[in-house]
C-alpha positions in Angstrom: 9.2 72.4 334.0 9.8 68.9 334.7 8.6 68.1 338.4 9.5 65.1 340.3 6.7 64.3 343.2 7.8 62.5 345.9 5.3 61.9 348.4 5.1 61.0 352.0 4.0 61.7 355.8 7.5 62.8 356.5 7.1 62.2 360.4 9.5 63.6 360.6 11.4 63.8 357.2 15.6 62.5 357.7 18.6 62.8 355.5 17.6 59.6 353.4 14.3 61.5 352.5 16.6 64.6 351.3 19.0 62.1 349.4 16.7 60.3 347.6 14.7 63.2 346.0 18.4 64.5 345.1 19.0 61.4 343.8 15.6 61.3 342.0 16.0 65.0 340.3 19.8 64.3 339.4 19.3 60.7 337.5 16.2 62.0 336.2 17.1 65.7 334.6 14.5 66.9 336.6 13.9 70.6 337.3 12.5 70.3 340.9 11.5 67.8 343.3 8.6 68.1 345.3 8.1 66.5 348.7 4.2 66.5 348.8 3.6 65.6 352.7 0.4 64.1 352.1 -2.0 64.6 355.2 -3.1 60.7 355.1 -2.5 57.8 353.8 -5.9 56.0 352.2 -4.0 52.7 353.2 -2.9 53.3 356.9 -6.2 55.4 357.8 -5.7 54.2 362.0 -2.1 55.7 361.4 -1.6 58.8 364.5 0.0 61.5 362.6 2.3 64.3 364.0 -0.2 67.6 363.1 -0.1 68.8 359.5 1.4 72.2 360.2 4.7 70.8 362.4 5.1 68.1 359.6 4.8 71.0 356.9 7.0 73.2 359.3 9.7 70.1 359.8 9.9 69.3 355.7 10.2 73.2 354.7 13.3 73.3 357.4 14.5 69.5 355.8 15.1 70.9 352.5 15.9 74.6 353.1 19.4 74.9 351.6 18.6 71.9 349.0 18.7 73.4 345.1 15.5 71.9 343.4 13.9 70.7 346.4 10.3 71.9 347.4 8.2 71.1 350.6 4.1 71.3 349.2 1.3 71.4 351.0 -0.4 70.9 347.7 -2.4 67.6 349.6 -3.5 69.5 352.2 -6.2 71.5 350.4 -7.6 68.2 348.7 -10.2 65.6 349.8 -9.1 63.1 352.5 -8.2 60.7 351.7 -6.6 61.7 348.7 -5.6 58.4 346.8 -2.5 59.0 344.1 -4.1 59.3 340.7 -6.9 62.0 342.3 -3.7 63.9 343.7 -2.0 63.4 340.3 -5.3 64.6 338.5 -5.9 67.6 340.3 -2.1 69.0 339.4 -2.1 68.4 335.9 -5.4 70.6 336.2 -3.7 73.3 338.2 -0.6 72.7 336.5 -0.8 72.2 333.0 2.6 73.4 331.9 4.7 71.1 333.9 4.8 67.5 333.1 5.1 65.4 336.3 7.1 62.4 337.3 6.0 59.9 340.5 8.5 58.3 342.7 7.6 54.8 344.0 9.2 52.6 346.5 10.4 49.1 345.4 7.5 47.4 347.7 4.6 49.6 346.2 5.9 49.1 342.7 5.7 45.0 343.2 1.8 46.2 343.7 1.4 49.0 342.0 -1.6 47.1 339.4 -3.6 47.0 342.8 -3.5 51.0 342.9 -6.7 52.7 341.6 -6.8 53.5 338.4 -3.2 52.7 338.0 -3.5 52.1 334.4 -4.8 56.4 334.4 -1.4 57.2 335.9 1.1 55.0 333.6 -0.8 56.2 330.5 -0.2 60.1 331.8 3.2 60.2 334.0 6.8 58.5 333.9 7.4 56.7 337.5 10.5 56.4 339.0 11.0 53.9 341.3 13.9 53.6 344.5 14.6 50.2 345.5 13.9 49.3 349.5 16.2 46.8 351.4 15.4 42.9 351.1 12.5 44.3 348.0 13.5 42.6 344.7 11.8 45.1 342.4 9.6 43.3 339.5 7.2 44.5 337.2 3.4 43.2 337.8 2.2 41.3 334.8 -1.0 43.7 334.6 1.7 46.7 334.5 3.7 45.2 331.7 0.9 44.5 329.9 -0.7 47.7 329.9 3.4 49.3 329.3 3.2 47.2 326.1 0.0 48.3 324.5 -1.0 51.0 322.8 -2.9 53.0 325.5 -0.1 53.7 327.3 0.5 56.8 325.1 3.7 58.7 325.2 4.4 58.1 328.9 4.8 55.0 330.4 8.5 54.8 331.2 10.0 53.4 333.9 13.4 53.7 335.7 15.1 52.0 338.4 17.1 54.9 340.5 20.6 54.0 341.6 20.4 55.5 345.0 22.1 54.7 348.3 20.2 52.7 350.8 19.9 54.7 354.5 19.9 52.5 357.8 17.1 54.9 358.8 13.6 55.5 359.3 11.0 58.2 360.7 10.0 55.3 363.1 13.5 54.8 364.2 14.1 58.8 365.1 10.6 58.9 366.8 11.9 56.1 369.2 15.1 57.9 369.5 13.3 60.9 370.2 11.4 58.9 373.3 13.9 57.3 374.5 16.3 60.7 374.7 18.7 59.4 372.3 20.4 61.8 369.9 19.6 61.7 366.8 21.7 64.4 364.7 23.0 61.5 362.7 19.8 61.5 360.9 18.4 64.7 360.5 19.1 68.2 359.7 20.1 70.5 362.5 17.4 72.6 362.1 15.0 69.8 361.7 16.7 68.2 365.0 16.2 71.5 366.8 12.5 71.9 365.9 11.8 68.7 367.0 13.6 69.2 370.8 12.3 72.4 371.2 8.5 71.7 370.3 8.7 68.5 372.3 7.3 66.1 369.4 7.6 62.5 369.7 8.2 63.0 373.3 
């Protein structure tokens, strides 16, 4: 199968997060999308998570009802922290039969040559990348060089996804949340109700 992987804390996960991986699998042919709720990210270490299992719980209820959308704990069972190429490494052990495809905001894209061993992942998976508000989304020199030699192999391609751009972030419904605002706007009901009746972000 053809897997997209779309990673991300997903504290808590919101409509946008559901859109774009529909987004993602439609433009892309893709068989299934997976929303790997990674359990920390190697660049915001100090970062105060909600705990893995509610954030698990909150995804799986996000994309129940969604065709070709998966909520993985996949991360959960690696090292921490698990940095993107070891994450990618791993599944193409586990998984040799599918061939994956990363998703990659607009901002992490314009930096994506500072990754570790970015050049590993171009030369062995197709990226897709989502453009972020106010992010002009360019190509790093180091990237396009690499893209344009030999060693990039068969993979290597890149596309720019067409997808709608959602006034909303996890951030924003966690403040919401606090502040007793409603915020069915933005998330799924049964996401909405897990939240109120657990008492996160409160």
């Amino acid at each position: 199968m053809t897997i997209g992987l779309f990673g991300g804390t997903f504290d808590p996960p919101h409509i946008a997060h559901t859109s774009l991986a529909e987004t993602f699998r439609r433009q892309l042919l893709l068989d299934e999308v997976w929303l790997l709720v990674t359990p920390q990210n190697p660049w915001k270490r100090d970062q105060r998570l909600t705990s893995d299992d509610r954030r698990m719980a909150m995804t799986r209820l996000a994309v129940d009802g969604h065709e070709g959308l998966v909520a993985s704990d996949y991360e959960f069972h690696l090292p921490k922290p698990t940095y993107t190429f070891q994450t990618l490494r791993h599944l193409r052990d586990d998984f040799p039969q599918h061939d994956f495809t990363l998703l990659v905001g607009g901002d992490n894209w314009e930096a994506f040559d500072h990754w570790a061993e970015y050049r590993e992942i171009l030369s062995c998976h197709d990226i897709a990348v989502y453009p972020r508000p106010g992010c002009k989304v360019t190509t790093p020199d180091a990237v396009s060089t690499f893209l344009a030699s030999p060693a990039s192999g068969s993979h290597g391609r890149i596309t720019i996804l067409k997808a709608e751009q959602y006034p909303v972030s996890s951030t924003m419904i966690r403040e919401k949340v606090a502040s007793h605002e409603d915020i069915s706007l933005y998330t799924a009901p049964r996401v909405r109700e897990y939240i109120l009746k657990n008492g996160i972000y409160l």
